[in-house]
N, CA, C and O atoms as a MOPAC input file, in Angstrom:
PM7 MOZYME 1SCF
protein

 N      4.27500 1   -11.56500 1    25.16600 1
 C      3.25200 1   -10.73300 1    25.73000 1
 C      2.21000 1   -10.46000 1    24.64900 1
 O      2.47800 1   -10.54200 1    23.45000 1
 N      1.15200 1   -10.17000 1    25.07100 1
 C      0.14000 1    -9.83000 1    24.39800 1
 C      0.18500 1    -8.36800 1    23.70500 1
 O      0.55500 1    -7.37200 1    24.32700 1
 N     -0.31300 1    -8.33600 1    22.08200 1
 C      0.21100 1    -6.92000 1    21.16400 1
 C     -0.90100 1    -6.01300 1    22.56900 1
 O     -0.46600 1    -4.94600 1    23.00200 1
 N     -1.78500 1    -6.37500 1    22.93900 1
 C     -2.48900 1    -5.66100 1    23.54400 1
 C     -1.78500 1    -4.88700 1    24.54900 1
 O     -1.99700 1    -3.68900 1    24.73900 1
 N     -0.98300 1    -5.55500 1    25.16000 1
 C      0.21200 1    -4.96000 1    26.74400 1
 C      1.19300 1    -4.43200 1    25.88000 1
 O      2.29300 1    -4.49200 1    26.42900 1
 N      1.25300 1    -3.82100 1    24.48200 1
 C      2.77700 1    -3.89000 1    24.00800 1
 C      2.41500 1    -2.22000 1    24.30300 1
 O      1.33000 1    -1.64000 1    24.26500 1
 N      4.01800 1    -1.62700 1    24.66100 1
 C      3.87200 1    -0.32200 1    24.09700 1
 C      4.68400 1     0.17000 1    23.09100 1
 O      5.46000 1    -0.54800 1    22.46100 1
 N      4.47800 1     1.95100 1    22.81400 1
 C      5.10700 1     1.99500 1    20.90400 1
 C      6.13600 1     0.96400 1    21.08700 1
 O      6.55100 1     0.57700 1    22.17900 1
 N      6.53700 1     0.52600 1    19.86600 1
 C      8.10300 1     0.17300 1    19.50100 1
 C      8.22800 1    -1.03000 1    18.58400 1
 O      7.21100 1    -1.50800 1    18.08300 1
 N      9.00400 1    -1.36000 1    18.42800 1
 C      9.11200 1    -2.58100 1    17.21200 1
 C      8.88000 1    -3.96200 1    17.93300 1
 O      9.33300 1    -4.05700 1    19.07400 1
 N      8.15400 1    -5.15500 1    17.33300 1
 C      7.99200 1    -6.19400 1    17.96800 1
 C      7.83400 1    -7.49800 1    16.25700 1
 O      7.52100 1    -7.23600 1    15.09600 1
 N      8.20800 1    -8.75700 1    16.89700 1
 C      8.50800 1    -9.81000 1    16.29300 1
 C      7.01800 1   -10.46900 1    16.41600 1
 O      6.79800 1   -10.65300 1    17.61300 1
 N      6.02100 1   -10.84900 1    15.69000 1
 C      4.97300 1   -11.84200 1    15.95900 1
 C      5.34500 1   -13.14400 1    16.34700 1
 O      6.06500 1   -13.62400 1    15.47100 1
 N      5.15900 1   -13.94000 1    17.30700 1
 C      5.79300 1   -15.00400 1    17.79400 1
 C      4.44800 1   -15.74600 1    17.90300 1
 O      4.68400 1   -16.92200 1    18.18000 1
 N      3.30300 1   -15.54200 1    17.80500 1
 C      2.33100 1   -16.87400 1    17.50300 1
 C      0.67000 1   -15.96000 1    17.86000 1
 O      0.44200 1   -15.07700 1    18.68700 1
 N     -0.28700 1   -16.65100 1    16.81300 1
 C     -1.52600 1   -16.08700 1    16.68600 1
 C     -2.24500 1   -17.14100 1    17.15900 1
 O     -2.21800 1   -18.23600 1    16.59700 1
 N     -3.00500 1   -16.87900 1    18.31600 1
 C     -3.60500 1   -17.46200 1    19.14100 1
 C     -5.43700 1   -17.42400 1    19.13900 1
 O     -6.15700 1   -17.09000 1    20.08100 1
 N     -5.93000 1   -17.95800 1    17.53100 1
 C     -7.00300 1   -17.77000 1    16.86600 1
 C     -7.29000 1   -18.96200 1    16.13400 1
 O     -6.45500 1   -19.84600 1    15.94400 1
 N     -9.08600 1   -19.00300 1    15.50800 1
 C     -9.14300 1   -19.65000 1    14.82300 1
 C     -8.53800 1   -19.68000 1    12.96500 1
 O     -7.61000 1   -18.96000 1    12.59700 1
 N     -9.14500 1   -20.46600 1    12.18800 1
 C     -8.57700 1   -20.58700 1    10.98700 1
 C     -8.81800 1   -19.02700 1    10.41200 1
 O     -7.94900 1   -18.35000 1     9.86200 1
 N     -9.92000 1   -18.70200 1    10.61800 1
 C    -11.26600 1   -17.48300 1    10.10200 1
 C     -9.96600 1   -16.36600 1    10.10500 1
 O     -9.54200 1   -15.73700 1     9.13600 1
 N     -9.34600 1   -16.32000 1    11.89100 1
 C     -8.80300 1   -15.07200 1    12.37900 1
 C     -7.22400 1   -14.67600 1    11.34600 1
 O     -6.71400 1   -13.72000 1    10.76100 1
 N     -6.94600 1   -16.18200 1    11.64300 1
 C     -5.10200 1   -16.38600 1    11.35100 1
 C     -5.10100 1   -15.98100 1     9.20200 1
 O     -4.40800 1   -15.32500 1     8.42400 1
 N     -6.69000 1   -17.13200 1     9.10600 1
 C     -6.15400 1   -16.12300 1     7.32600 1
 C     -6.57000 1   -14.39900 1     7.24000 1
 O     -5.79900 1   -13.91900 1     6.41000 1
 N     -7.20600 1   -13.64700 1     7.61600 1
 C     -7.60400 1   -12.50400 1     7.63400 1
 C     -6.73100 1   -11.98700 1     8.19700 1
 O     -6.52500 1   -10.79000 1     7.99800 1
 N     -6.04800 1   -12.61900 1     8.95900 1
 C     -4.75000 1   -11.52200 1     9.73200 1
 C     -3.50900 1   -11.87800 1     8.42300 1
 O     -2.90300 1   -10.89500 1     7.99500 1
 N     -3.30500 1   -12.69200 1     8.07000 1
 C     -2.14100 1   -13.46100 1     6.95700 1
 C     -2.47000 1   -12.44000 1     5.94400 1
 O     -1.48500 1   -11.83700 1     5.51800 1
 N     -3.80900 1   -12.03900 1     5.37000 1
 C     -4.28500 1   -11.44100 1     4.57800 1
 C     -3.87000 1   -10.23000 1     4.45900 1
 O     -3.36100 1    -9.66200 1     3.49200 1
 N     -4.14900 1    -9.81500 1     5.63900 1
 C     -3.28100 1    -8.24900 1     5.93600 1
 C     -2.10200 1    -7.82800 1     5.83200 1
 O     -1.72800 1    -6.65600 1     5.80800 1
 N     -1.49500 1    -8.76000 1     5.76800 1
 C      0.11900 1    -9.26400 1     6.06700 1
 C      0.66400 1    -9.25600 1     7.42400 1
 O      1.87700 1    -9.05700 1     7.49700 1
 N     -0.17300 1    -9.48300 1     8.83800 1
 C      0.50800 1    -9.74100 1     9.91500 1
 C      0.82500 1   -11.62200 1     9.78100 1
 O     -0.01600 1   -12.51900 1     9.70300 1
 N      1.75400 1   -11.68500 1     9.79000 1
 C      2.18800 1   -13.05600 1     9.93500 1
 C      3.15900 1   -13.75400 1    11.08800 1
 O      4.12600 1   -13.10200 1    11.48200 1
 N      2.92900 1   -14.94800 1    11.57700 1
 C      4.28000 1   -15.31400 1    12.31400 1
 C      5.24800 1   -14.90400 1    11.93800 1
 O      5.59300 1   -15.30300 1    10.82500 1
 N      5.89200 1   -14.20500 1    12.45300 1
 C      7.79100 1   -13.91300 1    12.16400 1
 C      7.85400 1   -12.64900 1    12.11100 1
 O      8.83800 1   -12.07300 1    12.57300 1
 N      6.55900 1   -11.79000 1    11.39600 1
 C      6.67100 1   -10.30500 1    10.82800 1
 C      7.46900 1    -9.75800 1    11.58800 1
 O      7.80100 1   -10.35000 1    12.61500 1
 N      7.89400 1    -8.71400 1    11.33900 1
 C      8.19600 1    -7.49900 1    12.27400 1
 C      6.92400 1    -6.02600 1    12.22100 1
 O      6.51900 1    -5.40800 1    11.23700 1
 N      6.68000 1    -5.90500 1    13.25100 1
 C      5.43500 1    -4.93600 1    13.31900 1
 C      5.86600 1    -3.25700 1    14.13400 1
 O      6.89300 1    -3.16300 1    14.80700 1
 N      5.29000 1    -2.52800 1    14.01100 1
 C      5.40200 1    -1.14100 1    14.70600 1
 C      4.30900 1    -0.95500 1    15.12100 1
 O      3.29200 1    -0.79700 1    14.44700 1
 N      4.43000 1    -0.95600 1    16.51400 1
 C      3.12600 1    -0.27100 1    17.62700 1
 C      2.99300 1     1.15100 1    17.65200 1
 O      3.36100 1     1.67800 1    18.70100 1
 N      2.46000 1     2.06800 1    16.55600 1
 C      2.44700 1     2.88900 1    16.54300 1
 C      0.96800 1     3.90400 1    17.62400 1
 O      0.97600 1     5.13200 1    17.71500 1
 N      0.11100 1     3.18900 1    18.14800 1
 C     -0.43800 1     4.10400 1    19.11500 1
 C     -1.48500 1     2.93100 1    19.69600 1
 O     -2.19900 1     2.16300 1    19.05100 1
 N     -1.34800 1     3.04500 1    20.90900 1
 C     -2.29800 1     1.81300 1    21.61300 1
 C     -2.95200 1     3.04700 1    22.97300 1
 O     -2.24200 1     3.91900 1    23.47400 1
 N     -4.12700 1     2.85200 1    23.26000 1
 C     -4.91800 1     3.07100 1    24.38900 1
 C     -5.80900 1     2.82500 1    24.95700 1
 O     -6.58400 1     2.33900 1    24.13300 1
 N     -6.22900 1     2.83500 1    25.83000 1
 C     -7.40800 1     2.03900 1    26.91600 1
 C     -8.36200 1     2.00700 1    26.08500 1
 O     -8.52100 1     0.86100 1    25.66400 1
 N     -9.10500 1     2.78000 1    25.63500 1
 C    -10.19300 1     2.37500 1    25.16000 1
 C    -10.08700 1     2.18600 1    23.17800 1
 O    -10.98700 1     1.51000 1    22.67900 1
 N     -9.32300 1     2.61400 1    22.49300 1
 C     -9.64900 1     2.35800 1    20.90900 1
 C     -8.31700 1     1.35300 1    20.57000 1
 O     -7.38300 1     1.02100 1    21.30000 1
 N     -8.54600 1     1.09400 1    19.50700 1
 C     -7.93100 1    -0.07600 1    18.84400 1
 C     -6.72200 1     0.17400 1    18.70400 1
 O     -6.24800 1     1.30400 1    18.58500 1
 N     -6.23000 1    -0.66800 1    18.70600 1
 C     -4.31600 1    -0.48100 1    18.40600 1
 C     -3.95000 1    -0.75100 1    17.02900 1
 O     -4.36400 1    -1.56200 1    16.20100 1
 N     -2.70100 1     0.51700 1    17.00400 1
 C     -2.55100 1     0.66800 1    15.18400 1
 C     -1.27100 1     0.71900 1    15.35300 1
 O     -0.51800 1     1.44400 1    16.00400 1
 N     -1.04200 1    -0.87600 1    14.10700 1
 C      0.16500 1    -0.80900 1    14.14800 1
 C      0.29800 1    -0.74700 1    12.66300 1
 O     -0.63800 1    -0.80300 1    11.86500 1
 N      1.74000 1    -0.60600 1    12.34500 1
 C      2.33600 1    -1.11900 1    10.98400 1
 C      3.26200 1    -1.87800 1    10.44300 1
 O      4.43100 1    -1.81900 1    10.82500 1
 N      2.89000 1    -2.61900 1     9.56600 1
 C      3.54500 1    -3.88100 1     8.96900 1
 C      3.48600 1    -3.49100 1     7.44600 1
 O      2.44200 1    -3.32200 1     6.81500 1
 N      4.69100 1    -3.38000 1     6.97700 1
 C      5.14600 1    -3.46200 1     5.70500 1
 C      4.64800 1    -2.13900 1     4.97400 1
 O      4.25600 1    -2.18400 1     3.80800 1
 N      4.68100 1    -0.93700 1     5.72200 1
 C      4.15500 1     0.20800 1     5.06500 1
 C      2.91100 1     0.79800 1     5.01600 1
 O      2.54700 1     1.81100 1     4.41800 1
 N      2.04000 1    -0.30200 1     6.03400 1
 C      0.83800 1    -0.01500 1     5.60900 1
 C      0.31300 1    -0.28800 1     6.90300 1
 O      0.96800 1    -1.06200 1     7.60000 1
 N     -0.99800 1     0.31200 1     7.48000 1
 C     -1.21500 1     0.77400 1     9.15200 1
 C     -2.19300 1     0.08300 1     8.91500 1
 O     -2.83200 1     0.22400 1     7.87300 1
 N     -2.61000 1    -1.10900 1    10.16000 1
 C     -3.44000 1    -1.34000 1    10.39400 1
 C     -4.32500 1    -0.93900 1    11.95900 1
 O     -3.79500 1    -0.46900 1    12.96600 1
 N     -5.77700 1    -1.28500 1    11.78400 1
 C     -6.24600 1    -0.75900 1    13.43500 1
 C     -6.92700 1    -1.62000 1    13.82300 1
 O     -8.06000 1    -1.82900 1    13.39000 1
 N     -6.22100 1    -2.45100 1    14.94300 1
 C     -6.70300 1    -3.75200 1    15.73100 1
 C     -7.72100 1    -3.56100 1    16.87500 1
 O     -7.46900 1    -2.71100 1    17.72900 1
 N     -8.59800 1    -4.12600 1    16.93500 1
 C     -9.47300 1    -4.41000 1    18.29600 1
 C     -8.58400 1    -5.05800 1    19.28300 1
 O     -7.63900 1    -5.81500 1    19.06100 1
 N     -9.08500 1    -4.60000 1    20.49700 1
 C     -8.42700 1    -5.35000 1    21.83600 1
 C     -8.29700 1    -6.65400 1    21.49600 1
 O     -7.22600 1    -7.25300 1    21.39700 1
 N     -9.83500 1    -7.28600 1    21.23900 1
 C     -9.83000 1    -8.48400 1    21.42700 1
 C     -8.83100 1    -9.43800 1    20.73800 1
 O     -8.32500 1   -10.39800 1    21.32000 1
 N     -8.50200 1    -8.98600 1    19.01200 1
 C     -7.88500 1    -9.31800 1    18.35100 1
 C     -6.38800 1    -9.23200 1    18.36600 1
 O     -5.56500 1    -9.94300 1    17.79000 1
 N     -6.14700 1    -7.72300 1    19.52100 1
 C     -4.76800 1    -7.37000 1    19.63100 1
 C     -4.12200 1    -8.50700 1    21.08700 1
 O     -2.99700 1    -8.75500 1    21.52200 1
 N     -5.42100 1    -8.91800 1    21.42800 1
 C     -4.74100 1    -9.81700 1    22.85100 1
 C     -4.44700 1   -11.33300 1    22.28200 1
 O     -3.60700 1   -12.13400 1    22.69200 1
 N     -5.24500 1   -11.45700 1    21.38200 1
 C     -4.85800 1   -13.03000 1    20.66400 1
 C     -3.54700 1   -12.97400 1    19.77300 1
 O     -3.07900 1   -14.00400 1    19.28800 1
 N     -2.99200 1   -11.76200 1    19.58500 1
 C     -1.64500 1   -12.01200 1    18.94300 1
 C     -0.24600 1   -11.76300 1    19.63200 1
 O      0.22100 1   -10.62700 1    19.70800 1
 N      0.35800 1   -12.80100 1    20.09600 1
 C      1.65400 1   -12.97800 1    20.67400 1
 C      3.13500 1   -11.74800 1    20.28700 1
 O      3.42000 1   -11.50600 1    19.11400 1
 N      3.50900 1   -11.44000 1    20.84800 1
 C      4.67700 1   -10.19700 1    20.53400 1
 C      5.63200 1   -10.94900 1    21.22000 1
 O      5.42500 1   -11.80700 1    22.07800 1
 N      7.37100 1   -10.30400 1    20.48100 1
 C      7.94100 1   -10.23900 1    21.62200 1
 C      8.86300 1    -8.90800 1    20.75300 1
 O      8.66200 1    -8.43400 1    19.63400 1
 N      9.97000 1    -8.55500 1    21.84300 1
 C     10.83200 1    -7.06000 1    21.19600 1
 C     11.38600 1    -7.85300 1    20.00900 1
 O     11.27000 1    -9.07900 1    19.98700 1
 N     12.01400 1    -7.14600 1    18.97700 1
 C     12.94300 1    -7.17700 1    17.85900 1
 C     13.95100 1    -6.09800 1    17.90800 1
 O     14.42200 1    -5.51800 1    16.93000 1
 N     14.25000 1    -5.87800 1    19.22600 1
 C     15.57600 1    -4.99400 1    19.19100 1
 C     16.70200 1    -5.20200 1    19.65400 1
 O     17.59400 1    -4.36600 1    19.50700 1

């Protein structure tokens, strides 16, 4: 499912569905294939913030729908 449809909870990155530009700037951040991530607050209209490795990031829709989830529980 899309991080965009995810709600709170822990999730596995299972594939980034972007160009080269998107996938190193997201790698950069440290969201990577495999990570494990925390959906810590998503809503209709502002960006979704999650965290990976201690450190919170805040995603745009657009960017949060191009990255693949699935649970890790």
């Amino acid at each position: 499912m899309p991080l965009s449809m995810a709600t709170p909870g822990i999730y596995r990155v299972k594939a980034i569905n972007g160009g080269r530009t998107m996938l190193k700037r997201l790698t950069d951040m440290g969201l990577r294939i495999g990570s494990i991530l925390q959906v810590v607050s998503i809503n209709s209209f502002g960006p979704v913030i999650v965290q990976v490795n201690n450190t919170r990031l805040a995603l745009g829709k657009g960017v949060a729908h191009r990255i693949i989830v699935e649970g890790a529980e």
